[in-house]
HTML snippet that shows the backbone in 3Dmol.js (N, CA, C, O; Angstrom):
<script src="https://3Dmol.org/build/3Dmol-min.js"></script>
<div id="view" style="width:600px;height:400px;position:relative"></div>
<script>
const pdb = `
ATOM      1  N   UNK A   1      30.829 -58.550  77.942  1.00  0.00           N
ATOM      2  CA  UNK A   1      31.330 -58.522  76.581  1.00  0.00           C
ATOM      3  C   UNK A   1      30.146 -58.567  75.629  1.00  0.00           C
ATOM      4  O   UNK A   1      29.457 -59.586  75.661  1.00  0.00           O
ATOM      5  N   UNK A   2      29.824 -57.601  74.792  1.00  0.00           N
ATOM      6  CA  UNK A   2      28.977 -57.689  73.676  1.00  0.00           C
ATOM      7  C   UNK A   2      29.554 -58.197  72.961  1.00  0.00           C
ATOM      8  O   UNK A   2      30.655 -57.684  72.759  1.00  0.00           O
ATOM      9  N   UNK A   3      29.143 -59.752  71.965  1.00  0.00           N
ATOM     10  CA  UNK A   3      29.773 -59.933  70.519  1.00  0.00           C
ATOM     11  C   UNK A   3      28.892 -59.217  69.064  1.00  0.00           C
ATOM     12  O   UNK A   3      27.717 -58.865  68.954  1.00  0.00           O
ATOM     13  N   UNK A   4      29.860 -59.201  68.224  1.00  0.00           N
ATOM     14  CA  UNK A   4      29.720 -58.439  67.402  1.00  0.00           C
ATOM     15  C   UNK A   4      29.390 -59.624  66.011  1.00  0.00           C
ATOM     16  O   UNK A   4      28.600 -59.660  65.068  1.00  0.00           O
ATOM     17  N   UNK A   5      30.407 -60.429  66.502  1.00  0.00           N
ATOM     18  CA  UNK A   5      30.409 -61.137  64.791  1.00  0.00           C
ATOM     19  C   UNK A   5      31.426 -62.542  65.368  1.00  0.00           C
ATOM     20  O   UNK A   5      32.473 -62.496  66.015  1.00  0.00           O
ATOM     21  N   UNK A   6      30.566 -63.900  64.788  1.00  0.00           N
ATOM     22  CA  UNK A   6      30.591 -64.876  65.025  1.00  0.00           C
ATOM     23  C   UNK A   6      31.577 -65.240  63.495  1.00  0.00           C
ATOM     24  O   UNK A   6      31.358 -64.662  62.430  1.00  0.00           O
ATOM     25  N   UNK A   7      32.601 -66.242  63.674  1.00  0.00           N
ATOM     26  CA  UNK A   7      33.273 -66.567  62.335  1.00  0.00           C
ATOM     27  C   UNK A   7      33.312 -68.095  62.610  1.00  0.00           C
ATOM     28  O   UNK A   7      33.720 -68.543  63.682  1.00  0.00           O
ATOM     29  N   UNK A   8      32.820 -68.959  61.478  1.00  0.00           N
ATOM     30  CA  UNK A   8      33.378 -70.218  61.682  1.00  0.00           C
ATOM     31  C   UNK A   8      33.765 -70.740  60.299  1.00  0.00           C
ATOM     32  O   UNK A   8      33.379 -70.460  59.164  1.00  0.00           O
ATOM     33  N   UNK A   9      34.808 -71.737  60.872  1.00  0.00           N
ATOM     34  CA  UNK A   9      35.279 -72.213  59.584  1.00  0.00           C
ATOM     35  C   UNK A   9      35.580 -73.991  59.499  1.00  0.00           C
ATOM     36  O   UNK A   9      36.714 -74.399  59.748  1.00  0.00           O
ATOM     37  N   UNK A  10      34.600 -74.846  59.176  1.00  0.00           N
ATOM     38  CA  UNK A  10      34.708 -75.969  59.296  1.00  0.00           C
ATOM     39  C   UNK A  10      33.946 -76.329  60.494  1.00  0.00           C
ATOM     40  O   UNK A  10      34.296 -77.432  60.916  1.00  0.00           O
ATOM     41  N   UNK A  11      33.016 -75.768  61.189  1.00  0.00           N
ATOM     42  CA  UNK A  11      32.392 -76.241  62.047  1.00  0.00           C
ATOM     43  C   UNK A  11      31.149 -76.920  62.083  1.00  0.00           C
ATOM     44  O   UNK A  11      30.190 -76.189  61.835  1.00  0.00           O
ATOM     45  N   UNK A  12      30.819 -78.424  62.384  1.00  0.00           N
ATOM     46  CA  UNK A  12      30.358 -79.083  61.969  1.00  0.00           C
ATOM     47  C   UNK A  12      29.654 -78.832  60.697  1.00  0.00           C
ATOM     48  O   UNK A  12      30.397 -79.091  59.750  1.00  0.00           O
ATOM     49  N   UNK A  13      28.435 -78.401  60.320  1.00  0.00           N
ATOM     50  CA  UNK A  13      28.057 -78.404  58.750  1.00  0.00           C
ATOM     51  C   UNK A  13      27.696 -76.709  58.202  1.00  0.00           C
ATOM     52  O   UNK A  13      26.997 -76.228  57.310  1.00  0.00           O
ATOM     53  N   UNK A  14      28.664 -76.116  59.362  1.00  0.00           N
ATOM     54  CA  UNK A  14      29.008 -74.634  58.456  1.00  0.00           C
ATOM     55  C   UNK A  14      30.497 -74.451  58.058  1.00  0.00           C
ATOM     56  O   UNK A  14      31.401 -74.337  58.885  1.00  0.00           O
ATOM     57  N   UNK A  15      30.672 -74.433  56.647  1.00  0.00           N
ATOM     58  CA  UNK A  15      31.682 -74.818  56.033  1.00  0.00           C
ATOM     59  C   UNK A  15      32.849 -73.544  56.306  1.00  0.00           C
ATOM     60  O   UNK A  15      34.025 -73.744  56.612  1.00  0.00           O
ATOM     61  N   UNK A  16      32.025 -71.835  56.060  1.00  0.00           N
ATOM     62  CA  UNK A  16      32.687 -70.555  56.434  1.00  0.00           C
ATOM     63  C   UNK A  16      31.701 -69.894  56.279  1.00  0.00           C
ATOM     64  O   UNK A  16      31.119 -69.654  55.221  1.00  0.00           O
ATOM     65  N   UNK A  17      31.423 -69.519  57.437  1.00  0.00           N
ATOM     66  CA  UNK A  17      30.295 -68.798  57.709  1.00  0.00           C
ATOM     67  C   UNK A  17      30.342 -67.334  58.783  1.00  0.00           C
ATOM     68  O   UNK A  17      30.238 -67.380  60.008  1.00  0.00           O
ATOM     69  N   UNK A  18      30.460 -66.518  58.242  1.00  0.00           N
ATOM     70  CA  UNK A  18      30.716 -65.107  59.281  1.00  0.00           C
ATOM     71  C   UNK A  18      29.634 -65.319  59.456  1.00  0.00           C
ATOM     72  O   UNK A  18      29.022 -66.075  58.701  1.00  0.00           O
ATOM     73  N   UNK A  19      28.978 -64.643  60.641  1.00  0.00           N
ATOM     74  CA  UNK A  19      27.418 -64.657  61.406  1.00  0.00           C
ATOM     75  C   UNK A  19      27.547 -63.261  62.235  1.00  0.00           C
ATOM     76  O   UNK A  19      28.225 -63.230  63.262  1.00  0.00           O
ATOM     77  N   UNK A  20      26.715 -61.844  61.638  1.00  0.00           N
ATOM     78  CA  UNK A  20      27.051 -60.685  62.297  1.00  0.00           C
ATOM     79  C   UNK A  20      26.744 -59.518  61.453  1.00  0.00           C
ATOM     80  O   UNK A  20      26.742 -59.648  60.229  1.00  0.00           O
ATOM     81  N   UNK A  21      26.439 -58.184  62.111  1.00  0.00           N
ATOM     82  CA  UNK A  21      26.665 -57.929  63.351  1.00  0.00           C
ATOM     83  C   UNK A  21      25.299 -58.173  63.959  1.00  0.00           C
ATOM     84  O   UNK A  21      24.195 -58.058  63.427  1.00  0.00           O
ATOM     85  N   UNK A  22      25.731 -58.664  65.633  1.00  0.00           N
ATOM     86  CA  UNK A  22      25.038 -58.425  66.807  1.00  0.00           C
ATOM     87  C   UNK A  22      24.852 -57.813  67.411  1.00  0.00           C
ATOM     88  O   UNK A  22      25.752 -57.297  68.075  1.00  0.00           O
ATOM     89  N   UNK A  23      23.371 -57.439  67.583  1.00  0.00           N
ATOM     90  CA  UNK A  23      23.214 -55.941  68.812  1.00  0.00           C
ATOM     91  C   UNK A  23      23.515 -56.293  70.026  1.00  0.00           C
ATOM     92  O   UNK A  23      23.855 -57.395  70.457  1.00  0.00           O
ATOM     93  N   UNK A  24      23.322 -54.951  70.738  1.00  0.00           N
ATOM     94  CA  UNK A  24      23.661 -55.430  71.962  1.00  0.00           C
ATOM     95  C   UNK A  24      22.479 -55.800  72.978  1.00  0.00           C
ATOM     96  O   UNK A  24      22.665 -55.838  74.194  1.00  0.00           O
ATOM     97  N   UNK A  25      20.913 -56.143  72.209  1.00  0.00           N
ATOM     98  CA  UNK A  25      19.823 -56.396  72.892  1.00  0.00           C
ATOM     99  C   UNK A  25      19.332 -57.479  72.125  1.00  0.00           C
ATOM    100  O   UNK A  25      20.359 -57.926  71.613  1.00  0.00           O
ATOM    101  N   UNK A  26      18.518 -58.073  71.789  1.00  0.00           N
ATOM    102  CA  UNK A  26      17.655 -59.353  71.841  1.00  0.00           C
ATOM    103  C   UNK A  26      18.068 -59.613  69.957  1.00  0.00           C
ATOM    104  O   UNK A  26      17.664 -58.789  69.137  1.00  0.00           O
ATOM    105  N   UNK A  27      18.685 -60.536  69.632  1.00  0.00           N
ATOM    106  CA  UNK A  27      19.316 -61.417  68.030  1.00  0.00           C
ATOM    107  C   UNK A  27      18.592 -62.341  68.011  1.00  0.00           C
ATOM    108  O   UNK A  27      18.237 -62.941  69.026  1.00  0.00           O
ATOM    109  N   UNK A  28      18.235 -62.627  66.826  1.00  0.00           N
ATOM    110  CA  UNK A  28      17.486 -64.022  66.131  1.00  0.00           C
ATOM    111  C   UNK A  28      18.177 -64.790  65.899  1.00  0.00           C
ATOM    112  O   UNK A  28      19.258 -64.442  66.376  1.00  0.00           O
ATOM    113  N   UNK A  29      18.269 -65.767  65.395  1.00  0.00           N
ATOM    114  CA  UNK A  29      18.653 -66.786  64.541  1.00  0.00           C
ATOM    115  C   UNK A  29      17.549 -67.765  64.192  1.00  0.00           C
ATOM    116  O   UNK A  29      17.016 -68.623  64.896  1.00  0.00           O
ATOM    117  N   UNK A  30      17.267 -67.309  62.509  1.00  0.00           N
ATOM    118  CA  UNK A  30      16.193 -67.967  62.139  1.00  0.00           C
ATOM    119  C   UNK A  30      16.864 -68.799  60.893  1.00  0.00           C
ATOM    120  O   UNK A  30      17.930 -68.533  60.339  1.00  0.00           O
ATOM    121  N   UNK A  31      15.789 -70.082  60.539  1.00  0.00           N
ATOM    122  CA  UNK A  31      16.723 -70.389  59.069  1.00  0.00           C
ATOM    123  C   UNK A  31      15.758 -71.892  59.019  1.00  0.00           C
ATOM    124  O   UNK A  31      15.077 -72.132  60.016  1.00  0.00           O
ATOM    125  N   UNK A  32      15.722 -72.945  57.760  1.00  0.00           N
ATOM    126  CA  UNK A  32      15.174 -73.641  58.256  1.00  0.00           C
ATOM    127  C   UNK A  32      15.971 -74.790  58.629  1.00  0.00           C
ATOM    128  O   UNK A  32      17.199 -74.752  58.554  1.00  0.00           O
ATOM    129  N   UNK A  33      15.119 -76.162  59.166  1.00  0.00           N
ATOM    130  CA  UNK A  33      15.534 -77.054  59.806  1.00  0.00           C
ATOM    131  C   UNK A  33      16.774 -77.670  58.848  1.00  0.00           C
ATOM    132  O   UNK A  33      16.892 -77.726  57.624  1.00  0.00           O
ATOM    133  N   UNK A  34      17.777 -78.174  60.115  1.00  0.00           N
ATOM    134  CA  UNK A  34      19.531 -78.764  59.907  1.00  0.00           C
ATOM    135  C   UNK A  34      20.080 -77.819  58.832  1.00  0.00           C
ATOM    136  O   UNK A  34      20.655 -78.313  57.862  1.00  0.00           O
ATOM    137  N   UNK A  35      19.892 -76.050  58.980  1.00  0.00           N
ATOM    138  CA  UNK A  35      20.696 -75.104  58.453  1.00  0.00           C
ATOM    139  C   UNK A  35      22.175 -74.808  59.051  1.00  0.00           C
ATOM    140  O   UNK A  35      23.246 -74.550  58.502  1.00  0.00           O
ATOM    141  N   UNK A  36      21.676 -74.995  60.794  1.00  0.00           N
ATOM    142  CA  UNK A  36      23.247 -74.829  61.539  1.00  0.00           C
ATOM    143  C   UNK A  36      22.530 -74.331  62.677  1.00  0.00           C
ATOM    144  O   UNK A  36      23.221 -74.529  63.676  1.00  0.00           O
ATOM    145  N   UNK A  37      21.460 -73.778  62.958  1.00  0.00           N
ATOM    146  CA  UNK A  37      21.233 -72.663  64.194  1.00  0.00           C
ATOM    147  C   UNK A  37      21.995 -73.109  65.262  1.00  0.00           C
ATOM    148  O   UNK A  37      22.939 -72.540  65.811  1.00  0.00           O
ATOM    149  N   UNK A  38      21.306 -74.583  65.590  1.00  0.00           N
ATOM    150  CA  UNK A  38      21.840 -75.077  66.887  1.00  0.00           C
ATOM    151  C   UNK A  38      23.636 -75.305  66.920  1.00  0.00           C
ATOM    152  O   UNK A  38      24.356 -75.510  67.898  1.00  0.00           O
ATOM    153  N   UNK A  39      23.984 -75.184  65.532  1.00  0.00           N
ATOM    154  CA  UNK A  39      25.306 -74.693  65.521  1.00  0.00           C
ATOM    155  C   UNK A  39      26.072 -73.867  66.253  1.00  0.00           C
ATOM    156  O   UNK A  39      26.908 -73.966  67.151  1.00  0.00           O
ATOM    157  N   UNK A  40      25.441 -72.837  65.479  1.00  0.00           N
ATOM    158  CA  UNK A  40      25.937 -71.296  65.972  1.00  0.00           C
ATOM    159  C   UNK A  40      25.718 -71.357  67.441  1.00  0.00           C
ATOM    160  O   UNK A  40      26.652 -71.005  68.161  1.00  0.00           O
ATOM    161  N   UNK A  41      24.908 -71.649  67.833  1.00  0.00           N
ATOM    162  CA  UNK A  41      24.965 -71.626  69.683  1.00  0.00           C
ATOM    163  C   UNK A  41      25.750 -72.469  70.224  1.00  0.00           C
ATOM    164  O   UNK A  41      26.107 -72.404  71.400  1.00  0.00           O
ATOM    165  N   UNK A  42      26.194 -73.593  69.183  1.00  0.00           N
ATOM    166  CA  UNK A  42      27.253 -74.101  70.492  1.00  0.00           C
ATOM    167  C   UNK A  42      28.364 -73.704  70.380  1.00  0.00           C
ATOM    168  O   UNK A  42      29.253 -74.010  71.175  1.00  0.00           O
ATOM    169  N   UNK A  43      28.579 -72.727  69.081  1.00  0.00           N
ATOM    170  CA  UNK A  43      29.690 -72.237  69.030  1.00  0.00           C
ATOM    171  C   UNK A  43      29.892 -70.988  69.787  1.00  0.00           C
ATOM    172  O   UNK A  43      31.101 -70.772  69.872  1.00  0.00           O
ATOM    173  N   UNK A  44      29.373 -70.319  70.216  1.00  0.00           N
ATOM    174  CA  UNK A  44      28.963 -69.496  71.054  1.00  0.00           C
ATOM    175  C   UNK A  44      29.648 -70.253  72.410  1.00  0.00           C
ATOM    176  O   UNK A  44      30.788 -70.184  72.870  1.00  0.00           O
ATOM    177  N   UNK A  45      28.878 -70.735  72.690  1.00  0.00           N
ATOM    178  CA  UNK A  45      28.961 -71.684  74.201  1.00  0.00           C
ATOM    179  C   UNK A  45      30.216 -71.857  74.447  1.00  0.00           C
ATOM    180  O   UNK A  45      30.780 -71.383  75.433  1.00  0.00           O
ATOM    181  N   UNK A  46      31.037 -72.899  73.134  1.00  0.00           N
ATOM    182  CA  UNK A  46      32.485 -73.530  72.916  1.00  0.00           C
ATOM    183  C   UNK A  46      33.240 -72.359  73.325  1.00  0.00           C
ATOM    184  O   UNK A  46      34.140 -72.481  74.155  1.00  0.00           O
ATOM    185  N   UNK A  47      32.891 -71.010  72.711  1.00  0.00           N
ATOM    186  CA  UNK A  47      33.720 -69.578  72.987  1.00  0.00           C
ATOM    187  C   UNK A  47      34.189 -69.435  74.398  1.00  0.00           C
ATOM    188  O   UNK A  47      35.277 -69.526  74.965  1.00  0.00           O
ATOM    189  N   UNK A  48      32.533 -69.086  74.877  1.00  0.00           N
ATOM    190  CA  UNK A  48      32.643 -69.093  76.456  1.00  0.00           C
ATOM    191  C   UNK A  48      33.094 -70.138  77.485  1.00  0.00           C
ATOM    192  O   UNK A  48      33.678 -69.900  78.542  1.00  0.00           O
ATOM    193  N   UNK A  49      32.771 -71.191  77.060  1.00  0.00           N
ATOM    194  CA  UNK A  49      33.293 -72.547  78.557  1.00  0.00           C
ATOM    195  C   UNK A  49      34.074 -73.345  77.772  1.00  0.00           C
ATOM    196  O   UNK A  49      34.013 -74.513  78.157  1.00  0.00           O
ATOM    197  N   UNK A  50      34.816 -73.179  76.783  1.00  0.00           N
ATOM    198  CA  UNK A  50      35.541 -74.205  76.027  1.00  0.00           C
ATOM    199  C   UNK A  50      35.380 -75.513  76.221  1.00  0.00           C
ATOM    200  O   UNK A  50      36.229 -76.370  76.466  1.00  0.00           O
ATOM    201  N   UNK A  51      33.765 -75.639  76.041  1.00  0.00           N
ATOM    202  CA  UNK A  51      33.471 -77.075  75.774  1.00  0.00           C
ATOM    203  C   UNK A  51      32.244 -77.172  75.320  1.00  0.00           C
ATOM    204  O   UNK A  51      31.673 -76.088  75.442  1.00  0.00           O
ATOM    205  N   UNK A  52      31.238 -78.402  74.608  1.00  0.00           N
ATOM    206  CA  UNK A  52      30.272 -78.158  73.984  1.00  0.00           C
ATOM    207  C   UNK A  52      29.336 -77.983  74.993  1.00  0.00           C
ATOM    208  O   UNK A  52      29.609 -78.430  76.107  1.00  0.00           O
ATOM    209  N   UNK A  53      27.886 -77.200  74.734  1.00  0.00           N
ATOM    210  CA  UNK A  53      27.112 -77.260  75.948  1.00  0.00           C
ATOM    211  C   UNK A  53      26.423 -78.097  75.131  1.00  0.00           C
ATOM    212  O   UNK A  53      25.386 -77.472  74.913  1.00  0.00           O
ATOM    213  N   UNK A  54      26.344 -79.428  74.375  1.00  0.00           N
ATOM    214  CA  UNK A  54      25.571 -80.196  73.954  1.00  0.00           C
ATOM    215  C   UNK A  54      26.404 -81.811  74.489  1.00  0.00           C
ATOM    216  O   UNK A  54      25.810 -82.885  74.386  1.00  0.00           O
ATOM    217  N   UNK A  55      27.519 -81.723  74.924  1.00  0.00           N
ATOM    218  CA  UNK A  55      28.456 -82.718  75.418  1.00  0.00           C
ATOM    219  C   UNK A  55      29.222 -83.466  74.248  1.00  0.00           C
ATOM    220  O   UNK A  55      29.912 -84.479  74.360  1.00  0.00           O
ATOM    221  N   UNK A  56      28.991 -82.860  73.290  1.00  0.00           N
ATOM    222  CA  UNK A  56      30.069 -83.483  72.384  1.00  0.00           C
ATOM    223  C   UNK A  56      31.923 -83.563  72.443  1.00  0.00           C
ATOM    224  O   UNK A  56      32.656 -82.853  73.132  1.00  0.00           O
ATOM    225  N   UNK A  57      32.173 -84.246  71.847  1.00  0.00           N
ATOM    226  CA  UNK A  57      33.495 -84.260  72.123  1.00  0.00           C
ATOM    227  C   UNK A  57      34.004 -83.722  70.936  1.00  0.00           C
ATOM    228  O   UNK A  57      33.304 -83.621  69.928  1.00  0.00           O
ATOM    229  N   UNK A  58      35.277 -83.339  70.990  1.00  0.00           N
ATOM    230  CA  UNK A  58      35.817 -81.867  70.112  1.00  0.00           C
ATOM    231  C   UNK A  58      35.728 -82.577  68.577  1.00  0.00           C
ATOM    232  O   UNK A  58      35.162 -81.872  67.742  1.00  0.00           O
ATOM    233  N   UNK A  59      36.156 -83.716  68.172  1.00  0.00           N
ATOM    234  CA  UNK A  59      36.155 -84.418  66.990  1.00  0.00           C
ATOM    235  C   UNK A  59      34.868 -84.427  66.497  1.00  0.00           C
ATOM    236  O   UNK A  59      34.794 -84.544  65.274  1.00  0.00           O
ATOM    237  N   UNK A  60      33.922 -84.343  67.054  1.00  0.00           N
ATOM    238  CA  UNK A  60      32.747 -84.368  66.739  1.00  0.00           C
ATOM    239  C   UNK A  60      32.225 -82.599  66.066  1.00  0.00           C
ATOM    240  O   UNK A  60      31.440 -82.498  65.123  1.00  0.00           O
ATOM    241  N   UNK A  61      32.821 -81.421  66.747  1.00  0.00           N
ATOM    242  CA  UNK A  61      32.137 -80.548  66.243  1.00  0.00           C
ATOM    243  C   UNK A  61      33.255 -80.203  64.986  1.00  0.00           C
ATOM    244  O   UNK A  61      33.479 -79.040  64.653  1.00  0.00           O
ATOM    245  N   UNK A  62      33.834 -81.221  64.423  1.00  0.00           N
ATOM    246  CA  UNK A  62      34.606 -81.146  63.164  1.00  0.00           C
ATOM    247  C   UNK A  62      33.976 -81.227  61.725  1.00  0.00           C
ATOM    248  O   UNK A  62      34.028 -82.413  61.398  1.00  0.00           O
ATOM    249  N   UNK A  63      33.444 -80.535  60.797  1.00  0.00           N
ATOM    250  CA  UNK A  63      33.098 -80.904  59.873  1.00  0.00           C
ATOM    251  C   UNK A  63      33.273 -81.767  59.224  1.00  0.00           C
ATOM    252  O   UNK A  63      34.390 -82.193  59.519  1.00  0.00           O
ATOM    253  N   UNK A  64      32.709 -82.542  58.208  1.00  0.00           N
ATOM    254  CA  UNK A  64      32.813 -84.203  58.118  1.00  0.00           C
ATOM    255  C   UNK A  64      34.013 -83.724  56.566  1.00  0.00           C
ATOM    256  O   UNK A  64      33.909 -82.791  55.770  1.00  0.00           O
ATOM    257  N   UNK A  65      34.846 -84.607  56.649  1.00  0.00           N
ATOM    258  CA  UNK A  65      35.889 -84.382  55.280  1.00  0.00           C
ATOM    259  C   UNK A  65      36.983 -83.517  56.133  1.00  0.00           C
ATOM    260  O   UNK A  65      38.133 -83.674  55.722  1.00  0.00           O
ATOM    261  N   UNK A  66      36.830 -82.598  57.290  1.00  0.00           N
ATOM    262  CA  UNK A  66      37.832 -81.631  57.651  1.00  0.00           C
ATOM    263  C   UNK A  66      39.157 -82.117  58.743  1.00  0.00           C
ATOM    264  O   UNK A  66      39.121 -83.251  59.219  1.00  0.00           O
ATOM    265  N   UNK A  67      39.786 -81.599  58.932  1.00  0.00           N
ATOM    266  CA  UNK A  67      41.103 -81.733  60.141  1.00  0.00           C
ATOM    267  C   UNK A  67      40.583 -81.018  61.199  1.00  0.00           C
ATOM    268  O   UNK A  67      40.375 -81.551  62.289  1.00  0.00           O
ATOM    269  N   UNK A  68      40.357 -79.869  60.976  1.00  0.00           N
ATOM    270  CA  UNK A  68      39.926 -79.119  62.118  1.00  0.00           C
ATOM    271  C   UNK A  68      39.173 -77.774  62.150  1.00  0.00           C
ATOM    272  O   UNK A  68      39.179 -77.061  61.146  1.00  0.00           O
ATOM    273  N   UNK A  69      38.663 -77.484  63.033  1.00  0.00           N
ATOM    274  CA  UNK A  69      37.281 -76.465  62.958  1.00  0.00           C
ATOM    275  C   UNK A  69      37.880 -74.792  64.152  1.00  0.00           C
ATOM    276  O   UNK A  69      38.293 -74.706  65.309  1.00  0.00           O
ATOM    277  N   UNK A  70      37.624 -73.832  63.117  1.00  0.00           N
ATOM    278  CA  UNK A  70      37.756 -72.271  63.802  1.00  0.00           C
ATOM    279  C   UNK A  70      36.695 -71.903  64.518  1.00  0.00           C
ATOM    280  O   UNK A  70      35.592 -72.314  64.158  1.00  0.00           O
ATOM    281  N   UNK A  71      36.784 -71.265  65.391  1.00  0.00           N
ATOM    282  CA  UNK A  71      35.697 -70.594  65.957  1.00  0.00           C
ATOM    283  C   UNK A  71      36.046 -69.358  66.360  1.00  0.00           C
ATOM    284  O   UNK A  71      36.499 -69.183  67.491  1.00  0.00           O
ATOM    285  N   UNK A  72      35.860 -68.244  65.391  1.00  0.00           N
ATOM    286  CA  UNK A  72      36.639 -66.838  65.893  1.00  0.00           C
ATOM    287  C   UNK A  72      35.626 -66.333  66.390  1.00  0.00           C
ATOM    288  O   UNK A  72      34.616 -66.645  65.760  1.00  0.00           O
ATOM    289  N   UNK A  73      35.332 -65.277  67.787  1.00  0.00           N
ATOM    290  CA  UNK A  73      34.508 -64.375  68.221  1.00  0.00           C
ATOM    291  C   UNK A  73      35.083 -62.877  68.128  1.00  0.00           C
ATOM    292  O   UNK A  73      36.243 -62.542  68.368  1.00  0.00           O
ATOM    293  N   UNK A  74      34.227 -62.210  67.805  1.00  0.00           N
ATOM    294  CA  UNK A  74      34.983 -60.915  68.012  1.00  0.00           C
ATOM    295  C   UNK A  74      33.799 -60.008  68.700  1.00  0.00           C
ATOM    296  O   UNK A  74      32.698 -59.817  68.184  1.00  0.00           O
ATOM    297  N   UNK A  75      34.181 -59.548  69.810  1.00  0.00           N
ATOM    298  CA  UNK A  75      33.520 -58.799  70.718  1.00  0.00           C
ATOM    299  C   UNK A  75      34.292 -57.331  71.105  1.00  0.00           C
ATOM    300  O   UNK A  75      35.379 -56.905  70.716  1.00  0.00           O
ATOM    301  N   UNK A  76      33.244 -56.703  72.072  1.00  0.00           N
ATOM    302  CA  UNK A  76      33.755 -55.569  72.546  1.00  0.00           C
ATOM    303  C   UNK A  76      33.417 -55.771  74.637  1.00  0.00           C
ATOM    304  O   UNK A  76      32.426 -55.926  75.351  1.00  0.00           O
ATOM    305  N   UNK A  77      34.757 -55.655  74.823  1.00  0.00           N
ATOM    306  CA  UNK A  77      34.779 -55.955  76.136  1.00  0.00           C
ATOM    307  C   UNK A  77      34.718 -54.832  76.971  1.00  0.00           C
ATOM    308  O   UNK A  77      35.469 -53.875  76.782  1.00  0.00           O
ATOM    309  N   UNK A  78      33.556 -54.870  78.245  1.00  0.00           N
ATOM    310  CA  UNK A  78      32.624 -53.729  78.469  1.00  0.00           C
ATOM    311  C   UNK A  78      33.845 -53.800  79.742  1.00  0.00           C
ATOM    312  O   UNK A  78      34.290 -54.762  80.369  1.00  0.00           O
ATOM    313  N   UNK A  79      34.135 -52.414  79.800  1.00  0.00           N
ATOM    314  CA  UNK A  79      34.798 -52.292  81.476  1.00  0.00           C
ATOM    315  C   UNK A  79      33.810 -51.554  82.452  1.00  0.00           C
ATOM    316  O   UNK A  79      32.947 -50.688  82.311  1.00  0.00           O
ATOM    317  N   UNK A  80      34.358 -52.336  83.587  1.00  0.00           N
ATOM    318  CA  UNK A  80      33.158 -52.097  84.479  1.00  0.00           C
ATOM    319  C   UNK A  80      34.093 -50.752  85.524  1.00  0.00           C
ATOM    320  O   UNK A  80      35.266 -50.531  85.823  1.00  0.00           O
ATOM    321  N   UNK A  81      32.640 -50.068  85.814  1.00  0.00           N
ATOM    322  CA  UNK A  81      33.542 -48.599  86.672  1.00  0.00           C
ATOM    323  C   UNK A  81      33.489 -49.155  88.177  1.00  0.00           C
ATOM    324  O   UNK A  81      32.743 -49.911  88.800  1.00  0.00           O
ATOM    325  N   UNK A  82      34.693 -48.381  88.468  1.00  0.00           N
ATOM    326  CA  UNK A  82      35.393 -48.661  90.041  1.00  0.00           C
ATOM    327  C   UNK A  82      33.996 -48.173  91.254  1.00  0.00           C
ATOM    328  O   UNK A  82      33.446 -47.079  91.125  1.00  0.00           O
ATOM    329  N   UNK A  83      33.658 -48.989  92.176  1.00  0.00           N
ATOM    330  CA  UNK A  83      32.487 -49.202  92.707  1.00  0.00           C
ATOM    331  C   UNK A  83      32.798 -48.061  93.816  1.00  0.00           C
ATOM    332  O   UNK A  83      31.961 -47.794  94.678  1.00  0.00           O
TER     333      UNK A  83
END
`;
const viewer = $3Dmol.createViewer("view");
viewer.addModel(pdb, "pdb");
viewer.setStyle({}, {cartoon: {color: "spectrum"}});
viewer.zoomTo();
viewer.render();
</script>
């Protein structure tokens, strides 16, 4: 699956933040220090293994003041040819 475009909304201290588009070879994420980067990757992560790869627990990747936090991915899902 290539992703294209990262959406969050209330996730820890990115309030709504589209993040995109992504190629399908080597993405940055630059910005300076406690902007979100390490954000965006665990939201990433959360996508894939539905859980933090930092071990947080779900209340935690809640923005502070919020109920609850989005994490939309939108990708393009690669089919693989019959071997």
């Amino acid at each position: 699956m290539y992703i294209e475009k990262i959406i969050l909304k209330n996730f820890r201290n990115l309030k709504n933040q589209s993040i995109g588009p992504f190629t399908e070879n080597i993405n940055l994420v630059v910005g300076p220090n406690g902007s979100g980067k390490t954000n965006v990757l665990e939201a990433l992560g959360l996508s894939a293994i539905a859980r933090s790869c930092r071990g947080a627990q779900s209340r935690e990747m809640v923005g502070f003041g919020s109920e609850s936090a989005i994490v939309e991915v939108e990708g393009i899902s690669e089919k693989k040819k019959p071997l």
